[in-house]
C-alpha positions in Angstrom: 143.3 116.4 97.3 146.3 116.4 99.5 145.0 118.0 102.6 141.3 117.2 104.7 138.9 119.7 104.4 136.2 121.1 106.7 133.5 123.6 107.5 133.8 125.7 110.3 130.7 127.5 111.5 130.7 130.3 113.8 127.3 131.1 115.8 128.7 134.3 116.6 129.0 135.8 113.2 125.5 133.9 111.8 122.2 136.7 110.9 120.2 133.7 110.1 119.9 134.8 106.2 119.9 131.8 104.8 122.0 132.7 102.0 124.0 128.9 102.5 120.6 126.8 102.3 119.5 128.7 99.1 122.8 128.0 97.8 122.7 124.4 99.0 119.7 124.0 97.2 121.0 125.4 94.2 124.4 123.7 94.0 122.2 120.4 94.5 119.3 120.9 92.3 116.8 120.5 95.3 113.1 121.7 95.1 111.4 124.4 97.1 110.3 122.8 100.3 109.9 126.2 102.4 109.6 129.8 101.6 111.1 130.0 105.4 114.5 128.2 106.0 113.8 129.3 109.8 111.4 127.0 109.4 112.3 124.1 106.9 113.9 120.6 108.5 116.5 118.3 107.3 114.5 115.8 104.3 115.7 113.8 101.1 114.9 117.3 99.3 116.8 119.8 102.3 120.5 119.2 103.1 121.1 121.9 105.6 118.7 123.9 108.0 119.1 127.1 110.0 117.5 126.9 113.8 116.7 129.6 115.8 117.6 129.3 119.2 116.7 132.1 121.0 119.3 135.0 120.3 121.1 133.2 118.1 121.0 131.1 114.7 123.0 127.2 114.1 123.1 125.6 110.8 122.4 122.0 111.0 124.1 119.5 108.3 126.0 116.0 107.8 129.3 116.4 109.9 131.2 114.4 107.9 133.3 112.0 111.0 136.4 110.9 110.6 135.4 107.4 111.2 131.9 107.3 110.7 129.4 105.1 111.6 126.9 105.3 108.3 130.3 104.1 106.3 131.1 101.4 109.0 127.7 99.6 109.3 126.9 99.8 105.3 126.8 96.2 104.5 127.4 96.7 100.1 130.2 99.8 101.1 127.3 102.7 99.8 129.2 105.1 101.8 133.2 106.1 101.5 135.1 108.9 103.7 137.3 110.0 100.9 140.7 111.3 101.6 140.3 115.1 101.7 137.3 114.8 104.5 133.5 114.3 103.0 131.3 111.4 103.2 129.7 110.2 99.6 127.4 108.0 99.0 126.5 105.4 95.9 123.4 105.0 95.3 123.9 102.3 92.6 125.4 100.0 95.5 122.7 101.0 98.2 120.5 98.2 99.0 118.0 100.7 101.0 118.2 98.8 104.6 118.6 102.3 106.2 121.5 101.0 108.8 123.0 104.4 108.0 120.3 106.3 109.4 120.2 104.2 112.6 123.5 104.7 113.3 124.6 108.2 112.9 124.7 109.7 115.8 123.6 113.1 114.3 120.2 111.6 112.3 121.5 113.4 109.2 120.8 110.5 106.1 117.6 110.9 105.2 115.5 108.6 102.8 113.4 108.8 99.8 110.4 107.7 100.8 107.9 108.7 98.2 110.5 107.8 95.4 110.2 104.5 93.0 113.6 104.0 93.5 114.3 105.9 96.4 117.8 106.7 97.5 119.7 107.8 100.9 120.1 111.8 100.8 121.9 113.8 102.4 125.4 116.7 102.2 128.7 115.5 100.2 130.6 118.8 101.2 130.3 120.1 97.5 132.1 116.9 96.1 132.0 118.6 92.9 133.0 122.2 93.8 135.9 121.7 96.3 137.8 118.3 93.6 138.1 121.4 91.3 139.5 123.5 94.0 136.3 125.9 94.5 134.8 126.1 98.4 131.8 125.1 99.5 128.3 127.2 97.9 127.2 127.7 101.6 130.7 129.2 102.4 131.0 131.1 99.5 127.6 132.4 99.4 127.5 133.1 103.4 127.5 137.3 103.2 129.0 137.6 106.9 131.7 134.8 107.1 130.1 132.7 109.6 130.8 129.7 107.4 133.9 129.4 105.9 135.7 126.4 104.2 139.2 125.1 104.1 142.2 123.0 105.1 140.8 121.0 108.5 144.5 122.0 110.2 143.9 125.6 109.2 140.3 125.8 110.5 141.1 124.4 113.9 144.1 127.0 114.3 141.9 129.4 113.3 138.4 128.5 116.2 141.9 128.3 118.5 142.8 131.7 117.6 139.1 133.4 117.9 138.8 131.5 121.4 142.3 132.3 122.8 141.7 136.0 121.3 138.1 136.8 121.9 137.2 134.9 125.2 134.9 137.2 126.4 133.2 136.4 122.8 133.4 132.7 122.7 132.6 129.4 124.6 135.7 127.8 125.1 135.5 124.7 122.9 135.4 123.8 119.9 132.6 121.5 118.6 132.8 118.5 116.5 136.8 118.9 116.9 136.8 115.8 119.3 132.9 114.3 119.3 132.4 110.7 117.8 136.3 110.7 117.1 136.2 113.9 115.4 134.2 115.7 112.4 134.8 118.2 109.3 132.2 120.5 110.4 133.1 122.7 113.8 131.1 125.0 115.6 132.1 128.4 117.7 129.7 129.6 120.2 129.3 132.4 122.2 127.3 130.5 125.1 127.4 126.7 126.3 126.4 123.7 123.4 124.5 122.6 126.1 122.5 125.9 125.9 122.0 125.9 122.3 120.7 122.2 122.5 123.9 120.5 121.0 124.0 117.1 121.7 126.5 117.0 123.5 126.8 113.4 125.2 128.5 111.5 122.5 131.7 110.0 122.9 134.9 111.3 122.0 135.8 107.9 120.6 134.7 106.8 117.4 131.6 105.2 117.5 133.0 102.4 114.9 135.3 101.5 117.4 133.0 100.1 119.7 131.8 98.1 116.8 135.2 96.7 116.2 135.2 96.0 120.3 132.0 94.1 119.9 133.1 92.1 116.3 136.6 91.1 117.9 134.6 89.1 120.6 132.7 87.2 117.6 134.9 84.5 117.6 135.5 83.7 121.0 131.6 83.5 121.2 131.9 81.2 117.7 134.4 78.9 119.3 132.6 78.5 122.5 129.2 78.5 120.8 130.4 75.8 118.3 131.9 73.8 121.0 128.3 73.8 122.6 126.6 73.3 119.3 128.8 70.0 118.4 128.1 68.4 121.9 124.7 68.7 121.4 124.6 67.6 118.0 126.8 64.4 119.4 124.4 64.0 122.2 121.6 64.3 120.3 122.5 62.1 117.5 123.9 59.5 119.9 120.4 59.7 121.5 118.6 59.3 118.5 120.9 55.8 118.0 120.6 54.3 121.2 116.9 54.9 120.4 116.7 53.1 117.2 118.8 50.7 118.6 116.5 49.8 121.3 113.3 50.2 118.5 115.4 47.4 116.6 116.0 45.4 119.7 112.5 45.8 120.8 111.4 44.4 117.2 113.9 41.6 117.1 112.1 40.4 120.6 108.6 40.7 119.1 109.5 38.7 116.0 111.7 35.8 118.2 108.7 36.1 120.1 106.5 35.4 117.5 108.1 33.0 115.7 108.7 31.2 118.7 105.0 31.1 119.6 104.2 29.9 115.7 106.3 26.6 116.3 104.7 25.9 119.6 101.1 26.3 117.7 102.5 23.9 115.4 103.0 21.2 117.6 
């Protein structure tokens, strides 16, 4: 796969069908969890949801960062950001702590909690559709367009082009092009992100990033830390030696003491 790939989702064009989370379901072999997606959430058994926000419909699914934050704090590597854009997961490396779902800044991993051997869930872009060259099932089965698939350059030309032709259609900006460092999934919107509830307080830098600020201070904080630990290992062992000392000191009186009272008994 020689190009990134992403998903770019367009509010405007979205009739809240829900063709695209019957065909996730299907192209993942998930269960029936709601007769309504209107009214289904993101679980271990759903990978992508429609919400109704007054006039108008969002699809809600893994974003799939550029840097992200699940593959960054993963402790066994369980997560990879392969080369053409998705984020996989390995569940025969996981070790379930759940430090993925604590740190992505879009609460998409979900857990199998009433599994033996439960597993993190969540989207992989159609890992198996799009290495054999296919789209996405929610793009392909999405009846008015308002999820289409493709090469990542090629989508963001293409919100550009909407925006820059349509602005009386569109909110000028592109979501997910920039948040957290950037995504694979954008969004168009006729109205504000605020409006529709986006969150949209994250940083534009990569949220690993501030990890790596926070790591690269580790070993000044070793250095200084081990300076402070040796002196008061040195203090404390020389404390525990001047102790003894004394203790043998203290001893060697008593017994002089002793021995000098036995020889005055004597005579």
């Amino acid at each position: 796969m020689n190009k990134k790939k992403a998903i770019l989702i367009d509010i405007t064009r979205c009739i809240g069908c829900g063709a695209c989370y019957e065909a996730c379901k299907e192209q993942n072999h998930l269960p029936e969890t709601s007769s309504d997606p209107l009214r289904d959430t993101l679980s271990d058994k759903t990978f992508t949801i429609i919400e109704q926000r007054g006039d108008y419909f969002i699809r809600k699914m893994c974003q799939h960062c550029d840097k992200p934050s699940c593959v960054s704090v993963c402790p066994v590597g369980a997560f990879e950001k392969t080369e053409w854009g998705a984020v996989l997961y390995d569940e025969d490396k996981c070790m379930g702590c759940r430090y993925c779902m604590q740190a992505c800044p879009y609460q998409i991993p979900r857990y199998e909690w009433g599994e033996l051997n439960p597993r993190v869930q969540k989207c992989v872009m159609c890992y198996d559709r799009v290495k054999n060259g296919l789209p996405t099932a929610c793009a392909e089965a999405c009846p008015a367009e308002a999820t289409i698939f493709g090469d990542r350059e090629e989508l963001i030309k293409e919100a550009e082009s909407r925006i820059r032709d349509n602005p009386d259609r569109y909110y000028p900006y592109i979501y997910g092009l920039n948040e957290v460092g950037g995504t694979s999934v954008f969004y168009l919107s006729p109205v504000s992100f605020e409006e529709l509830k986006f969150n949209t307080n994250l940083p534009k830098k990569a949220l690993p990033n501030f990890t790596w600020e926070a790591l690269s201070k580790i070993p000044t904080i070793v250095t200084v830390g081990g300076v402070f630990l040796t002196g008061f290992y040195w203090l404390t062992n020389r404390k525990n030696e001047i102790a003894k000392e004394r203790f043998q000191d203290e001893q060697e009186e008593i017994s002089k003491s002793k021995t000098e009272g036995d020889i005055t008994d004597e005579k």
